[in-house]
N, CA, C and O atoms as CSV, one atom per row, in Angstrom:
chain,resi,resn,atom,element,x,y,z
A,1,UNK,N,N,0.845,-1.178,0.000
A,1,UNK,CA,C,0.000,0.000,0.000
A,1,UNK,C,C,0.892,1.244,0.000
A,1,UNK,O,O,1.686,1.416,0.925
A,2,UNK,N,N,0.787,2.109,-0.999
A,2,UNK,CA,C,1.730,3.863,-0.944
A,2,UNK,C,C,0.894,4.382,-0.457
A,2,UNK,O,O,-0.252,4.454,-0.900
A,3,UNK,N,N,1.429,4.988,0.863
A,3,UNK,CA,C,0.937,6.115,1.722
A,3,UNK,C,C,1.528,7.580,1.276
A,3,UNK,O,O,2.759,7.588,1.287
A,4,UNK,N,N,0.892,8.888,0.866
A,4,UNK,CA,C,1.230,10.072,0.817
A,4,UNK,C,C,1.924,10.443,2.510
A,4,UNK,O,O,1.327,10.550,3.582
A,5,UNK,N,N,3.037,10.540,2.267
A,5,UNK,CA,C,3.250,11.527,3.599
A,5,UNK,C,C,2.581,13.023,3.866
A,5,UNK,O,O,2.376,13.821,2.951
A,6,UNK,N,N,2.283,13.270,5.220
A,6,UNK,CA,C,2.500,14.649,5.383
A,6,UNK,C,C,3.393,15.439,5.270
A,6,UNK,O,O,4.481,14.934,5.548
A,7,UNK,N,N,3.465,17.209,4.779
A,7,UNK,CA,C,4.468,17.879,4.337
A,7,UNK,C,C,5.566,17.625,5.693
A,7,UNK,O,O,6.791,17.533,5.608
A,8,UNK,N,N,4.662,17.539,7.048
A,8,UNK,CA,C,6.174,17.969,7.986
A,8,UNK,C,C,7.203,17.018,7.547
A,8,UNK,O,O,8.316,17.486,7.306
A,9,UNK,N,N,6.907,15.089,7.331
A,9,UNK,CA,C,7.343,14.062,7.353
A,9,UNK,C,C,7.970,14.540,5.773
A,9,UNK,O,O,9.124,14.114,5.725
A,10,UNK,N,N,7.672,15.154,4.680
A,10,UNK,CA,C,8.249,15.271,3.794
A,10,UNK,C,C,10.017,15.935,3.839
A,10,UNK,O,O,11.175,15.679,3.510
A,11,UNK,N,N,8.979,17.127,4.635
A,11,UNK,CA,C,10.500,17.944,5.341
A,11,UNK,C,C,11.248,17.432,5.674
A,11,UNK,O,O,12.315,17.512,5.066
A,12,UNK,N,N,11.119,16.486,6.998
A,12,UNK,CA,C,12.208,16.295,7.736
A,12,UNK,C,C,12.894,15.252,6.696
A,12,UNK,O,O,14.124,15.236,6.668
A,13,UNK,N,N,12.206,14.425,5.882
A,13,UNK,CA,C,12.970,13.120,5.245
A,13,UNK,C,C,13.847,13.911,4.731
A,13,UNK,O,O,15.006,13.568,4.960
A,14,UNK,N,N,13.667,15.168,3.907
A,14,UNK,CA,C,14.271,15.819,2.385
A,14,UNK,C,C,15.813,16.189,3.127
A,14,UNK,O,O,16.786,16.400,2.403
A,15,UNK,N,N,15.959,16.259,5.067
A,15,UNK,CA,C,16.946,16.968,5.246
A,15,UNK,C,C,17.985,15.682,5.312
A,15,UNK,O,O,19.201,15.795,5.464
A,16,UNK,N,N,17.226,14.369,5.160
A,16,UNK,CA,C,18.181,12.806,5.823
A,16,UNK,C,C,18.636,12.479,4.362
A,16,UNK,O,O,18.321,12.831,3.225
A,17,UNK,N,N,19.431,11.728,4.885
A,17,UNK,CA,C,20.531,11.107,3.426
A,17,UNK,C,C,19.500,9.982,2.775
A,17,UNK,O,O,18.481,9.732,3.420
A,18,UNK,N,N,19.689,9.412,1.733
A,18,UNK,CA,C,19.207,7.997,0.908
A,18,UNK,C,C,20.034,7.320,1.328
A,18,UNK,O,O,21.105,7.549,1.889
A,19,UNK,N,N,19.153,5.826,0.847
A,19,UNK,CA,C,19.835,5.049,1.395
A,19,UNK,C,C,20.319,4.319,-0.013
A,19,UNK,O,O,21.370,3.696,-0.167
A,20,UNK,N,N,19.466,4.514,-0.826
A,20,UNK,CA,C,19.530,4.397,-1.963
A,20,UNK,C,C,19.378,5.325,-3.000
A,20,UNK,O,O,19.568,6.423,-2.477
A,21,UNK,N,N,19.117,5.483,-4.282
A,21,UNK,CA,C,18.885,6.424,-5.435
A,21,UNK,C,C,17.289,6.475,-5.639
A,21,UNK,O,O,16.508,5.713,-6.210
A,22,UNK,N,N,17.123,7.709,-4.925
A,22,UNK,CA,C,15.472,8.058,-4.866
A,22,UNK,C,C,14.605,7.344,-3.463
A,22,UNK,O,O,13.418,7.456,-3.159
A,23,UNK,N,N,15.810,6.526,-2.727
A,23,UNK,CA,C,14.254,5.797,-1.601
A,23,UNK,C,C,15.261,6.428,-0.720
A,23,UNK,O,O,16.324,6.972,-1.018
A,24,UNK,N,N,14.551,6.189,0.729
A,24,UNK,CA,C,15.261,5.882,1.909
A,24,UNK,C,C,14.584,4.640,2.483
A,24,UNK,O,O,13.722,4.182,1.733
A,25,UNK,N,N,14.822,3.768,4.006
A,25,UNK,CA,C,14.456,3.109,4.450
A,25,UNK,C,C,14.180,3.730,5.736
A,25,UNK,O,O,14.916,4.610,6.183
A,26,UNK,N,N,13.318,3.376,6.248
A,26,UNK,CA,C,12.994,4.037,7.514
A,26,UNK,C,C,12.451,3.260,8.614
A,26,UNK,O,O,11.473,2.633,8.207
A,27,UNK,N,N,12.613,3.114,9.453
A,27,UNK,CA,C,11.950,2.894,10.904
A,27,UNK,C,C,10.689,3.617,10.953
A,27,UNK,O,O,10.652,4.781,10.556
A,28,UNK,N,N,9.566,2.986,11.440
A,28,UNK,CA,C,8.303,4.027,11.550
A,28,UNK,C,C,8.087,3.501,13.143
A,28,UNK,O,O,8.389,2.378,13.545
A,29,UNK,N,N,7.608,4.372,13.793
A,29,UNK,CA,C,6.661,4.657,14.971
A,29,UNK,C,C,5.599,5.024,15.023
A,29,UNK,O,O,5.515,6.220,14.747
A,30,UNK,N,N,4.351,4.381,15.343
A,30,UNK,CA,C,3.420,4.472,15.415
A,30,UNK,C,C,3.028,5.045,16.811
A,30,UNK,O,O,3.765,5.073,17.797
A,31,UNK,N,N,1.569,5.560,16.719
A,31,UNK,CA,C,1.033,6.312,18.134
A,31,UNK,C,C,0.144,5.304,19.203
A,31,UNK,O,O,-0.234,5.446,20.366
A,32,UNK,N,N,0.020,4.271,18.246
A,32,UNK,CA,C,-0.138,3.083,19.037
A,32,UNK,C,C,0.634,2.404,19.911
A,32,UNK,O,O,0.225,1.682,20.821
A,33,UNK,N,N,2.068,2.709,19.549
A,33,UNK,CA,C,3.102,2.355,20.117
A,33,UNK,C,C,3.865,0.623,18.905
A,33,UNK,O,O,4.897,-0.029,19.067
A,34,UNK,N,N,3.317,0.556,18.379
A,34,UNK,CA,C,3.944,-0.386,17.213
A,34,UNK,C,C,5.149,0.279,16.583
A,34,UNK,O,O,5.368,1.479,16.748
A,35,UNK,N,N,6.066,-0.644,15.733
A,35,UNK,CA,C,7.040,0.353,15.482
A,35,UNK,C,C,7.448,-0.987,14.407
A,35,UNK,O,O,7.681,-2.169,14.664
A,36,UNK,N,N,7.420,-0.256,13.151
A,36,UNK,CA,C,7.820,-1.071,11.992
A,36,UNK,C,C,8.952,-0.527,11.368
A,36,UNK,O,O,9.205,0.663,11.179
A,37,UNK,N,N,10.008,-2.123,10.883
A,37,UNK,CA,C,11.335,-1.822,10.190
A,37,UNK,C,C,11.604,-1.592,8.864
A,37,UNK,O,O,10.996,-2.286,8.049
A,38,UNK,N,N,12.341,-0.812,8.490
A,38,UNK,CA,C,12.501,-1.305,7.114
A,38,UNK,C,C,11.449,-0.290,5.770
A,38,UNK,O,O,11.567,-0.060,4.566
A,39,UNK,N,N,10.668,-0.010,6.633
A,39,UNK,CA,C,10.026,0.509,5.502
A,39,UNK,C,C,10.276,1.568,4.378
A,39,UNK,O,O,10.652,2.663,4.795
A,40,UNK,N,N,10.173,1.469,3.394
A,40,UNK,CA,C,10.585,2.198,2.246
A,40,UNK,C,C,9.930,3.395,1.784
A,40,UNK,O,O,8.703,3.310,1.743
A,41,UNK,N,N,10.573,4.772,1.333
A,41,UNK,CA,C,9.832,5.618,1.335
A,41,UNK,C,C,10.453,6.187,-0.040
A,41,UNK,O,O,11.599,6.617,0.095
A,42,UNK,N,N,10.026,6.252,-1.056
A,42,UNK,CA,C,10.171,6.809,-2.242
A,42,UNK,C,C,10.244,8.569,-2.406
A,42,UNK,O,O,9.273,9.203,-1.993
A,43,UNK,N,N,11.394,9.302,-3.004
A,43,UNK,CA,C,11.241,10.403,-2.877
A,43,UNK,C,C,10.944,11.371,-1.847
A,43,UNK,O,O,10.652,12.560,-1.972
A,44,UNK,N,N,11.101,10.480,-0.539
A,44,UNK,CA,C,11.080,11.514,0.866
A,44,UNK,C,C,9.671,12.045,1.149
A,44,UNK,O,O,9.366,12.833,2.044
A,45,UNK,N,N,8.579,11.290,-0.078
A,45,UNK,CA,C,6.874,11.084,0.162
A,45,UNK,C,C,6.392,10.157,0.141
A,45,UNK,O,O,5.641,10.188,1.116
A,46,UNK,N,N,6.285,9.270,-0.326
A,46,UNK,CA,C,5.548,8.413,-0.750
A,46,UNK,C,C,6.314,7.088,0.015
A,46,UNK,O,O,7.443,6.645,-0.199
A,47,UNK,N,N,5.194,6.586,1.064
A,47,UNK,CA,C,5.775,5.413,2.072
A,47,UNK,C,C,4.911,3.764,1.417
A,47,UNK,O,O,3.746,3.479,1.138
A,48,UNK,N,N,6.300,2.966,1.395
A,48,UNK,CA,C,5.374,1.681,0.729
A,48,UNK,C,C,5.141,1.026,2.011
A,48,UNK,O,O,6.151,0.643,2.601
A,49,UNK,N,N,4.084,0.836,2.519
A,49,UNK,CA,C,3.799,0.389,3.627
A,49,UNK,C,C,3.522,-1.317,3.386
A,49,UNK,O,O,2.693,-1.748,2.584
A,50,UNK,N,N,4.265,-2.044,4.124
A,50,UNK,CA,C,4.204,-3.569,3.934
A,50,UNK,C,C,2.731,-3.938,4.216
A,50,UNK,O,O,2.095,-3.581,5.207
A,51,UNK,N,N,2.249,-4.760,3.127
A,51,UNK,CA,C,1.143,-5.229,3.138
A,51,UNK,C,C,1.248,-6.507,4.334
A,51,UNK,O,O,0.183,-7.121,4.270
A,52,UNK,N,N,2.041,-7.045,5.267
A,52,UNK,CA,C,1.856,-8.055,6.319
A,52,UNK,C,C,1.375,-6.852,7.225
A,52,UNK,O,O,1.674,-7.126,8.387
A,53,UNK,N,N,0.949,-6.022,7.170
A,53,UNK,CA,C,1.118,-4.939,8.597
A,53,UNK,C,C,-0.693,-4.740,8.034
A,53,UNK,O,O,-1.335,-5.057,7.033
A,54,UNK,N,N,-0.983,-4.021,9.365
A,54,UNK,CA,C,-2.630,-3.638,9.025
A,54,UNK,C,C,-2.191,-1.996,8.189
A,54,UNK,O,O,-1.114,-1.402,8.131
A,55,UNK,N,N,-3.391,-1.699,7.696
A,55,UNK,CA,C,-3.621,-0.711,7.163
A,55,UNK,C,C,-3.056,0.527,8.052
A,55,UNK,O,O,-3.078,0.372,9.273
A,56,UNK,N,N,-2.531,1.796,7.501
A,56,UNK,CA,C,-2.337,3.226,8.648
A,56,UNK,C,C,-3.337,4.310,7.561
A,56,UNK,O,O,-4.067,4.254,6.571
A,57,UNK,N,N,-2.681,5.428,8.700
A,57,UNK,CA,C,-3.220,6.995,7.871
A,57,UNK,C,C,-1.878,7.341,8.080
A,57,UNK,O,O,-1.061,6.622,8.654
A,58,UNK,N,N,-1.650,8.502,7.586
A,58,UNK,CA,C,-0.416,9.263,7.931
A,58,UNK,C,C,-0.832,9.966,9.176
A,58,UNK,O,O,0.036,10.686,9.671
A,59,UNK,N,N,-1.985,9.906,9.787
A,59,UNK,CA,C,-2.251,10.908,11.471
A,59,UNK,C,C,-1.448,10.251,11.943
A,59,UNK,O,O,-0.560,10.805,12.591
A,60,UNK,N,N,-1.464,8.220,11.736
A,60,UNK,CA,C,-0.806,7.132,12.867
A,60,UNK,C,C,0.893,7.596,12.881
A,60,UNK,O,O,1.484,7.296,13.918
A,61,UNK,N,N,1.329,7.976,12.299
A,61,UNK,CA,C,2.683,8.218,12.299
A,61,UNK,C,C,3.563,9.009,13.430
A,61,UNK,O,O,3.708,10.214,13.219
A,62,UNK,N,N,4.153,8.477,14.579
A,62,UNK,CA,C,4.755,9.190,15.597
A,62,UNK,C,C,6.223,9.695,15.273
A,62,UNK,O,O,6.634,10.595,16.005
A,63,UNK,N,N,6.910,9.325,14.465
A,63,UNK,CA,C,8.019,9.029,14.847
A,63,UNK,C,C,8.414,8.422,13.065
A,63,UNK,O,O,7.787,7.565,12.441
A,64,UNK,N,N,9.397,9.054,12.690
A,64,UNK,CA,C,10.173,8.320,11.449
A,64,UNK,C,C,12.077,8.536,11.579
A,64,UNK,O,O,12.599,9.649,11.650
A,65,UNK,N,N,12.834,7.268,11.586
A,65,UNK,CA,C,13.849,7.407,11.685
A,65,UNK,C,C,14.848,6.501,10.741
A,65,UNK,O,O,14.648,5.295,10.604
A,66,UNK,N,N,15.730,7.052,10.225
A,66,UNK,CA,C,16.218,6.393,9.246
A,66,UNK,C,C,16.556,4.796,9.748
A,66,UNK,O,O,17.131,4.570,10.812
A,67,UNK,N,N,16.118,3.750,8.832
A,67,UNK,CA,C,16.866,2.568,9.805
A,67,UNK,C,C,17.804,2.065,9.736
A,67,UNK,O,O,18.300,2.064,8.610
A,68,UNK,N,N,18.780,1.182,11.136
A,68,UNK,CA,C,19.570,0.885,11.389
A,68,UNK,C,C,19.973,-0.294,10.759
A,68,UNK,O,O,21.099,-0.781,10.856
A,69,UNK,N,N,18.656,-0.937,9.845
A,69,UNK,CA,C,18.919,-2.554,9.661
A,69,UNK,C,C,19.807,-2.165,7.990
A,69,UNK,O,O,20.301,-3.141,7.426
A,70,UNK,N,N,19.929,-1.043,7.434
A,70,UNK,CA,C,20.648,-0.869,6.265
A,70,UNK,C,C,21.497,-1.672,5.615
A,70,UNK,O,O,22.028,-1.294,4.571
């Protein structure tokens, strides 16, 4: 599923390095307190959210950090 980010989440990605050519990978935090690895974010907007995971919004989003599993 591609999730549109919000502009703040756009911002802050645009200031972090790639991890690749055009994506980054990211750590997400949720406000639920869940916290998923790995996830891929195209162009510092557009988040491919793993279809094993339930559905989000971009409100659910606490927290995005580049990830460590690189």
């Amino acid at each position: 599923m591609r999730l549109q980010l919000k502009e703040y989440w756009v911002n802050y990605l645009c200031k972090l390095p790639e991890s690749g050519m055009g994506y980054q990978r990211v750590d997400v935090c949720l406000k639920n307190g869940r916290e998923v690895q790995g996830v891929v974010v195209f162009n510092a907007e557009e988040m491919e959210w793993p279809s094993t995971h339930p559905s989000i919004s971009p409100d659910d989003i606490e927290k995005i950090q580049l990830s460590h599993n690189d």
